[in-house]
Rosetta silent file (secondary structure, phi, psi, omega in degrees, C-alpha in Angstrom):
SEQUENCE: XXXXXXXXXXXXXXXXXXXXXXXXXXXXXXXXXXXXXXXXXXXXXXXXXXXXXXXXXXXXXXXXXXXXXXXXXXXXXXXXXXXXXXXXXXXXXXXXXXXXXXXXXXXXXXXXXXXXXXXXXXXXXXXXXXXXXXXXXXXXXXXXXXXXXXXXXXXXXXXXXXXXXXXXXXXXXXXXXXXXXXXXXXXXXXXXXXXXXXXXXXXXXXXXXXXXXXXXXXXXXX
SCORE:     score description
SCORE:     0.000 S_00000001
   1 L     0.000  125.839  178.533  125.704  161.929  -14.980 S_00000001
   2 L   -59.575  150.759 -169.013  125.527  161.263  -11.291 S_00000001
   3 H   -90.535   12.531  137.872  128.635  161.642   -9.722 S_00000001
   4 H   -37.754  -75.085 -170.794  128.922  157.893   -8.481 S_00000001
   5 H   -52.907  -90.666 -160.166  128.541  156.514  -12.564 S_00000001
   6 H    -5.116  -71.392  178.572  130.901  159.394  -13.171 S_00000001
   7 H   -55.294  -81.104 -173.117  133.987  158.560  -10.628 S_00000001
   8 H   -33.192  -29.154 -178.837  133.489  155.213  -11.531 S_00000001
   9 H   -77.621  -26.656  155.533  133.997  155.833  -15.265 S_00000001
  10 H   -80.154    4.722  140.248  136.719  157.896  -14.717 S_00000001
  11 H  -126.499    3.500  157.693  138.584  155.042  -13.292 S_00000001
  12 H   -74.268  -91.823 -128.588  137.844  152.341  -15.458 S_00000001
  13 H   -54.324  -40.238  153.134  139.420  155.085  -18.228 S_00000001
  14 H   -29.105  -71.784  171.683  142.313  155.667  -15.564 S_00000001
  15 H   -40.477  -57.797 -175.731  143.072  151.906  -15.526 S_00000001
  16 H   -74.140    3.661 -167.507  142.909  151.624  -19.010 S_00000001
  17 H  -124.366  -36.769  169.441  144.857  153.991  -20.183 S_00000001
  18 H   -75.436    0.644 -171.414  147.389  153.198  -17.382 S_00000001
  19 L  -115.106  -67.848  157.714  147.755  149.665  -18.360 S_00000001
  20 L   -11.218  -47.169 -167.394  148.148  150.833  -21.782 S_00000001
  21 L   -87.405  -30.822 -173.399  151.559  152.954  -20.779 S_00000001
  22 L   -98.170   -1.792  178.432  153.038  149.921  -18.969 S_00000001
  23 L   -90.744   -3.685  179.131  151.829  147.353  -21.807 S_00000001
  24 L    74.618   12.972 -161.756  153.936  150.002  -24.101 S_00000001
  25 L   -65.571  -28.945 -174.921  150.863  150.156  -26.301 S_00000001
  26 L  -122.358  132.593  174.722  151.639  154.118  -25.455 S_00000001
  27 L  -111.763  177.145 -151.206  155.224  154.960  -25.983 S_00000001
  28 L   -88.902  101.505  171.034  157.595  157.232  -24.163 S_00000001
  29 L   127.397  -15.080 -166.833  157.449  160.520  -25.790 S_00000001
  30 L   -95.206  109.495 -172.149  154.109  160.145  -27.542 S_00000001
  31 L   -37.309  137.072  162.371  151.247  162.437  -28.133 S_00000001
  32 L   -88.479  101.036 -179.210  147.859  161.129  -26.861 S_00000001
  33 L   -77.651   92.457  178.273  145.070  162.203  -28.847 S_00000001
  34 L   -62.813  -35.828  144.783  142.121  162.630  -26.721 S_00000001
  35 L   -73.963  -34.570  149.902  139.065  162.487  -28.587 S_00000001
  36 H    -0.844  -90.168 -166.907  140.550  159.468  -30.479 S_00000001
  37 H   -63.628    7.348 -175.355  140.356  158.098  -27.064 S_00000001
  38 H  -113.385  -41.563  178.790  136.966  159.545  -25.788 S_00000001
  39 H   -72.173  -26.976  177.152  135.798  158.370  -29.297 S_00000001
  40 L   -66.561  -54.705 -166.507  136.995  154.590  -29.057 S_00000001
  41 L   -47.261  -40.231 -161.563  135.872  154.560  -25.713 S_00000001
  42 L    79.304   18.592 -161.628  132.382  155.590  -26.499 S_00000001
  43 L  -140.340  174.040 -167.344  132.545  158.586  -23.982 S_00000001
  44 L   -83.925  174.091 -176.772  132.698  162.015  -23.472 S_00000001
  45 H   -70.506  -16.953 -165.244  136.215  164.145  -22.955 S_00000001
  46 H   -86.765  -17.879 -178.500  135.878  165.199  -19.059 S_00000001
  47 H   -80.534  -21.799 -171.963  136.195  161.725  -17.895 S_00000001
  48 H   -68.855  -33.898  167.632  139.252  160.814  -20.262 S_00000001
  49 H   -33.654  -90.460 -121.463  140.358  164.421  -18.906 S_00000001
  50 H   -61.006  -49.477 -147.378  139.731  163.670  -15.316 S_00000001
  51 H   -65.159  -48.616  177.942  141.893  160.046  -15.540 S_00000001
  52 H   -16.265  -82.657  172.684  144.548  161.923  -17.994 S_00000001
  53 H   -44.395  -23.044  178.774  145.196  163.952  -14.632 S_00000001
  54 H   -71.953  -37.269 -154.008  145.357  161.473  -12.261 S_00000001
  55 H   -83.421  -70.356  161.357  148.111  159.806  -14.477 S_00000001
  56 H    -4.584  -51.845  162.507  149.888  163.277  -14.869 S_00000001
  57 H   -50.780  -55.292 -167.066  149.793  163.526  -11.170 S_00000001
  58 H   -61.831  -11.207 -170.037  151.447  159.699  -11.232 S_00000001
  59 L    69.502  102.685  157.278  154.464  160.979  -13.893 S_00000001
  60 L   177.891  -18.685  174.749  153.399  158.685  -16.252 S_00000001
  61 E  -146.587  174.244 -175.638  152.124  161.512  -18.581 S_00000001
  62 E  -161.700  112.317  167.206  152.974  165.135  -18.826 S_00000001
  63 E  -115.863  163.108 -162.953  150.854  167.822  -19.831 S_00000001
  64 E   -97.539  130.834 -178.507  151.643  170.614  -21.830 S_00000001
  65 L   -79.344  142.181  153.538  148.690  173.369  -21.911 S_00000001
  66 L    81.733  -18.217 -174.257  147.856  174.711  -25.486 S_00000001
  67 L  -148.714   11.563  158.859  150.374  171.818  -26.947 S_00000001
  68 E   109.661  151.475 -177.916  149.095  168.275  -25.745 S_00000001
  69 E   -93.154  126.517 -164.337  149.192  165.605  -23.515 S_00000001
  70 E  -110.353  136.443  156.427  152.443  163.291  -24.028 S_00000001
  71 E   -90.145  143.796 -161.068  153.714  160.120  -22.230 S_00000001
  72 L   -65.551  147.116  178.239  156.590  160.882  -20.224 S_00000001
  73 L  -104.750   58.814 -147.491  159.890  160.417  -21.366 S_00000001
  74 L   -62.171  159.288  170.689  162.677  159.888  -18.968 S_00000001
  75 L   -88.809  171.793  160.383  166.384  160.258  -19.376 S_00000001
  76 L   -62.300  -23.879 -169.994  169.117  158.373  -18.289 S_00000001
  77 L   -88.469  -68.610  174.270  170.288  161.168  -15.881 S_00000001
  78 H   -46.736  -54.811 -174.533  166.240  160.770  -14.183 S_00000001
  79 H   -70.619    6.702  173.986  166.264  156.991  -13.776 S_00000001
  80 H  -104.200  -37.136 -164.857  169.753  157.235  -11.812 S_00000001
  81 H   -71.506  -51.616  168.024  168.674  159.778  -10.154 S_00000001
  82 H   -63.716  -44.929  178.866  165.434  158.335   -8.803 S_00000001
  83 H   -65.837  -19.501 -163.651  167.302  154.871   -8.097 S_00000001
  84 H   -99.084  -46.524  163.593  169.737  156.404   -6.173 S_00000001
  85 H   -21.525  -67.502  179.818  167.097  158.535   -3.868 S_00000001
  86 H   -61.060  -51.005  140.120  165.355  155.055   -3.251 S_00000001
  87 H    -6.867  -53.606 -163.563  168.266  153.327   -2.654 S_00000001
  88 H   -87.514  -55.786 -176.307  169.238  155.936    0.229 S_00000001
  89 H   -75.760  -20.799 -177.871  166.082  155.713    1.540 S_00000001
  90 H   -64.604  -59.609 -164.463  165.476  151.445    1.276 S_00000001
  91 H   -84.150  -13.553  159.518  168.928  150.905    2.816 S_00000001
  92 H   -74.731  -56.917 -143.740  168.055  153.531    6.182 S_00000001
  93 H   -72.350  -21.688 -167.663  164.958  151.757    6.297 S_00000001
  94 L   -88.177  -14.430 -176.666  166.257  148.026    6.289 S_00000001
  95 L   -98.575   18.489 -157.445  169.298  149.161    8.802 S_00000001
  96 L  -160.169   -5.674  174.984  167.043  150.855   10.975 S_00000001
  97 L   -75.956  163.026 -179.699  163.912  148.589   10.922 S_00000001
  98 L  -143.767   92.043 -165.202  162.245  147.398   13.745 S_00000001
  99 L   -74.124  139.797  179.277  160.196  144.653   11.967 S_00000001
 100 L  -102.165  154.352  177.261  157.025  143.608   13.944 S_00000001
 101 H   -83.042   -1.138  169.702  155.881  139.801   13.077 S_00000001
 102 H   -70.214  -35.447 -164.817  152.664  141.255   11.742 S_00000001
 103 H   -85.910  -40.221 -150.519  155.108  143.192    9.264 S_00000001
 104 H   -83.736  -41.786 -175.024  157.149  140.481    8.607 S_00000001
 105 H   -45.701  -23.594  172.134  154.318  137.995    7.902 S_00000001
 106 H   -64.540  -51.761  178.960  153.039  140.690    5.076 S_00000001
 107 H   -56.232  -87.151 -125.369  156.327  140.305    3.077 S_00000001
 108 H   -68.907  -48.990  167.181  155.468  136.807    3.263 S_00000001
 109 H   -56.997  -58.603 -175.600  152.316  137.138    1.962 S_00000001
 110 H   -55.785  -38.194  150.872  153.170  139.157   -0.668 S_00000001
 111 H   -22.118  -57.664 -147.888  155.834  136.514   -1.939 S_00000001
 112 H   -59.125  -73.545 -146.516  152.980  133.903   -1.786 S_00000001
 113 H   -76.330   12.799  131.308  150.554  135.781   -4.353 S_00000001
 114 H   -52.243  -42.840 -160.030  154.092  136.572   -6.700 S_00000001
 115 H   -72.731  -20.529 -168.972  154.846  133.080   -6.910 S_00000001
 116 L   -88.058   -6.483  176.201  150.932  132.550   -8.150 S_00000001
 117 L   -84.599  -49.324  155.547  151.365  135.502  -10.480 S_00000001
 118 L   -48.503  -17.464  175.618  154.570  134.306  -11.979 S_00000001
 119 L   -77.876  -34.481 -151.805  152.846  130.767  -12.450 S_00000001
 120 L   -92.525  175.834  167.439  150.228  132.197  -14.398 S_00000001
 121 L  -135.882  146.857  -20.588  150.326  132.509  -18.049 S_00000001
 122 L   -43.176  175.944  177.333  150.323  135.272  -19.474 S_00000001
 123 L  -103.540  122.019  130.252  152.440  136.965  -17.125 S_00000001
 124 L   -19.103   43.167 -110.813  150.806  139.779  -15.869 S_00000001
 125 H   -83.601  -63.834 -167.175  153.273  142.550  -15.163 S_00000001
 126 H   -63.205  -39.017  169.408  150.942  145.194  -13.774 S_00000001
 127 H   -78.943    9.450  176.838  149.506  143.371  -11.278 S_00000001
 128 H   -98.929   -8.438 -179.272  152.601  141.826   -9.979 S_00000001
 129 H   -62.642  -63.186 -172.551  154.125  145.628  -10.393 S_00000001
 130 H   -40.716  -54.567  169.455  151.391  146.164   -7.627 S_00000001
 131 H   -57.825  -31.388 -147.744  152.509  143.668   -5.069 S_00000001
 132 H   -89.889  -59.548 -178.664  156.016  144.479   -5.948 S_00000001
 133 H   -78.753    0.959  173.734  155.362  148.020   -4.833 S_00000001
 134 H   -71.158  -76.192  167.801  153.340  146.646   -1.597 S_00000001
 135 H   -13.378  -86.759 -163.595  156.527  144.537   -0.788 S_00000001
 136 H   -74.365  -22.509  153.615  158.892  147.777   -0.445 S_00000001
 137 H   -61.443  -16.151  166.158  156.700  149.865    0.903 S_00000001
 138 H   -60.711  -66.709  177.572  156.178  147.445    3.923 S_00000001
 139 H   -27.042  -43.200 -136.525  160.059  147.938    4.093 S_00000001
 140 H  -113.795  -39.170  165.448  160.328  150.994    4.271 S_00000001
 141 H   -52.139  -32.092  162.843  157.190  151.007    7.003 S_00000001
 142 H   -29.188  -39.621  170.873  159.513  149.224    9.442 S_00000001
 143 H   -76.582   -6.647  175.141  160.940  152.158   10.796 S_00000001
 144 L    87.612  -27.458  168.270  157.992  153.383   11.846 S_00000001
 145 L   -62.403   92.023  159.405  158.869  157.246   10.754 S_00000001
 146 L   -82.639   23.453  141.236  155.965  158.541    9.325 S_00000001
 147 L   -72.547  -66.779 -161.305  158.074  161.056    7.613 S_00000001
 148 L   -59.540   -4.500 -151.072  160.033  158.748    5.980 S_00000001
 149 L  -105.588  -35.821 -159.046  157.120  157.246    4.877 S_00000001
 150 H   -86.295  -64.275 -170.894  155.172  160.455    3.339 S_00000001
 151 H   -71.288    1.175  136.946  158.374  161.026    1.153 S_00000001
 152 H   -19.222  -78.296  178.617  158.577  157.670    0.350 S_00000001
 153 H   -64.818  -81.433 -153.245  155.171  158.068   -1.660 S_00000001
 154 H   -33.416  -30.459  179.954  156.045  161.292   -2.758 S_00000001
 155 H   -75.598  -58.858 -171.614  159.462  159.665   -4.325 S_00000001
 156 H   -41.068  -39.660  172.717  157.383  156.694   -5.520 S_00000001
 157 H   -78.241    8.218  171.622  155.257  158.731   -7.619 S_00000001
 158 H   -92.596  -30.669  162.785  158.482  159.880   -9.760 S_00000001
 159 H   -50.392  -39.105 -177.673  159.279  155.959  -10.152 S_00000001
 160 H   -32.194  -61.680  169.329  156.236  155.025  -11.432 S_00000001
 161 H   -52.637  -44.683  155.372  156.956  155.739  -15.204 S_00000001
 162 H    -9.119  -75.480 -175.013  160.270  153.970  -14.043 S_00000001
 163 H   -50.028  -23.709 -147.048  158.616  151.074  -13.280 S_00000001
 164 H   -71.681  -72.218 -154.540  156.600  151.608  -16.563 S_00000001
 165 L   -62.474   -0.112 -166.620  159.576  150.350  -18.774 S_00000001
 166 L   -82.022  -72.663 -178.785  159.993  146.611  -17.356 S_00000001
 167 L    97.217 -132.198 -176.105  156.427  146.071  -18.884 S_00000001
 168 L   -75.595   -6.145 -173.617  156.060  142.065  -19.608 S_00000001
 169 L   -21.280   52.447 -152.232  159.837  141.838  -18.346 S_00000001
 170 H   -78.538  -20.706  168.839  159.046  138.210  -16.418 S_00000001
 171 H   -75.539  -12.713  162.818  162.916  137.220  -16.709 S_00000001
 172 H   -79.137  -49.282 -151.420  164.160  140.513  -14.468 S_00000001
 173 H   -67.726  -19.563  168.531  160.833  140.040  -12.438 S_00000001
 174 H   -75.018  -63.722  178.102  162.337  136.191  -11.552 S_00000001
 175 H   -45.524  -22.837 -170.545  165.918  137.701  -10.758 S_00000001
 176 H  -128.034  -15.274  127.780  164.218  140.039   -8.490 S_00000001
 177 H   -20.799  -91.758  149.368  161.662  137.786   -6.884 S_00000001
 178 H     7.074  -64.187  121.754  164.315  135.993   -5.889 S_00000001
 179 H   -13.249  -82.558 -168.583  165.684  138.676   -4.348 S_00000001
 180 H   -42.346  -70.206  172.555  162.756  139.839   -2.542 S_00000001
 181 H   -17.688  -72.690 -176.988  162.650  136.133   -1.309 S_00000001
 182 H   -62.296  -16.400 -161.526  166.312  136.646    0.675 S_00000001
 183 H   -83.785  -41.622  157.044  165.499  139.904    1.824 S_00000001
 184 H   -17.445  -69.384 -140.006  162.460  138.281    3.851 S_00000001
 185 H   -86.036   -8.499  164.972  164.509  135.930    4.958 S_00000001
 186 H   -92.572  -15.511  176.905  167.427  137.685    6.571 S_00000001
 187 H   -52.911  -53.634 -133.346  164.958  140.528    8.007 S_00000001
 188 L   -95.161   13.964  167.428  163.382  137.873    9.869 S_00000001
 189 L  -116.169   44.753 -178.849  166.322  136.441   11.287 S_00000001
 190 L    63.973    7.317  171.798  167.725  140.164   12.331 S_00000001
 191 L  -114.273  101.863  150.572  170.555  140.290   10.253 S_00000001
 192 H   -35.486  -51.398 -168.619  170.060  143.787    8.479 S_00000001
 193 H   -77.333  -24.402  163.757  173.570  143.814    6.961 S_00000001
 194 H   -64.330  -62.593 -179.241  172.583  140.763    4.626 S_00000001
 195 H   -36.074  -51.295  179.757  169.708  142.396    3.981 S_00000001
 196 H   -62.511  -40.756  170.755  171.254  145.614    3.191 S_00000001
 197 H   -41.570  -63.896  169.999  173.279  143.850    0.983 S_00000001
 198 H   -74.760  -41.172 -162.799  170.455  142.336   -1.291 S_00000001
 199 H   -67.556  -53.589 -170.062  168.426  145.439   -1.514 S_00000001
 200 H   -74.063  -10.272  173.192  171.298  147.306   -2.925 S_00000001
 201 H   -87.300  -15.046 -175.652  172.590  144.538   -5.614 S_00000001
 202 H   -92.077  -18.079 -170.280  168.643  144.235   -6.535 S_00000001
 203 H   -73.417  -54.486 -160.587  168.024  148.435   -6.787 S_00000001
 204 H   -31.545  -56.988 -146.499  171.760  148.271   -8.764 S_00000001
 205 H   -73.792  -23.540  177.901  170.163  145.557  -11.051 S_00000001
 206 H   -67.245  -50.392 -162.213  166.691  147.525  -11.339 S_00000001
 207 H   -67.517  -51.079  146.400  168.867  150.469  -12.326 S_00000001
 208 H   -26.350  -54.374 -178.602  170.846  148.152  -15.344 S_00000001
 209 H   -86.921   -7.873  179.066  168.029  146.750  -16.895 S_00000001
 210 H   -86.567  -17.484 -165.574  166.313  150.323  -16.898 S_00000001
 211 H  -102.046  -23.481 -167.225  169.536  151.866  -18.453 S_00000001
 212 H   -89.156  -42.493 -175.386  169.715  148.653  -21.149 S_00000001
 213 H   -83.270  -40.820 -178.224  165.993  149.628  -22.378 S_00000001
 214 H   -30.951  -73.727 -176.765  166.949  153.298  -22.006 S_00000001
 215 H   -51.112  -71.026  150.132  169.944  152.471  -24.587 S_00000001
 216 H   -17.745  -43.619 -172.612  167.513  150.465  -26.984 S_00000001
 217 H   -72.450  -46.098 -167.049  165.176  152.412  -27.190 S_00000001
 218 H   -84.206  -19.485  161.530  167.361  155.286  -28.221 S_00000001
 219 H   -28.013  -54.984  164.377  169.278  153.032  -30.809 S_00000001
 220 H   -57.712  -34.070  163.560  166.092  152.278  -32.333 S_00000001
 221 H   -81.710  -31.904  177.220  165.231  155.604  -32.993 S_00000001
 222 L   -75.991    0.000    0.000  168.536  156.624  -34.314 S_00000001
């Protein structure tokens, strides 16, 4: 296989299999069976391999050699722990930005094509997940620190499965639209400490509704 047809095929299987984990289709904790999934697929094992790693890389899977590839399971103790990292880092970046109108005009965009994603029906999740993580990373770009920036991503890829558990969630994704919406709107008139304000009652509230499926989930299982 040439390696063009290749990559591509190894990220349509990426996609799909990642879409899968945030549609809950794959649950937290659950063996993957990989020819299953090479066999549905119609394809051979190295590309479902190849994407399998990329997601592994992302924390969204976790594999074990010799004893199978799993989707990751987080604890309650991880998702505070990751909220409160971002948190720390969200709230330097919004007290310490020095928003360009180029910058600010981005948030604003990104708002735009939320409100047409929340309009549509169904509601999409992942791709408003996308924008969603566009949004705070702009935020976070404000300061300008390209440190702060590289461990940013580097945090961001422990959130992902995080993110993972909202799924179709479109009533938190309104409550935190919303949100997003004020944070715009006090950056751009310079007052930070409003700002600072909203980010940290919207991480808190990210951190709630992540702890309320946490608790469900294990309920259901007992």
């Amino acid at each position: 296989m040439k390696p063009i047809v290749q990559e591509r095929l190894v990220n349509e299987v990426y996609q799909r299999l990642r879409e899968l984990v945030f549609q809950n289709s794959y649950t937290p904790g659950q063996r993957l069976d990989i020819e299953n999934i090479a066999e549905q697929l119609g394809i051979s094992r190295q590309p479902v391999m190849e994407a399998i790693n990329r997601l592994a890389h992302e924390g969204l899977l976790v594999v074990k050699p010799r004893v199978g590839t799993f989707v990751r399971q987080l604890s309650s103790q991880d998702v505070h722990d990751i909220l409160e990292t971002r948190l720390m880092m969200e709230l330097f970046a919004v007290t310490h930005a020095r928003p360009q109108p180029a910058e600010i005009q981005e948030l604003y965009d990104c708002l735009e094509r939320m409100d047409e994603l929340v309009a549509q029906e169904p509601f999409h999740y992942l791709s408003y997940n996308e924008l969603d993580v566009q949004f705070h990373r702009v935020l976070i770009g404000m300061v300008h620190n390209p440190l702060l920036e590289k461990l940013y991503d580097e945090l961001h890829a422990q959130y992902i499965p995080v993110r993972a558990f909202y799924r179709n969630a479109l009533e938190y994704t309104l409550t935190a639209y919303d949100e997003h919406r004020k944070m715009v709107e006090t950056l751009a008139r310079g007052d930070s400490a409003e700002t600072a304000a909203i980010l940290e009652k919207h991480i808190r509230n990210a951190e709630r509704g992540i702890q309320r499926i946490l608790q469900q989930e294990n309920a259901t299982v007992l």
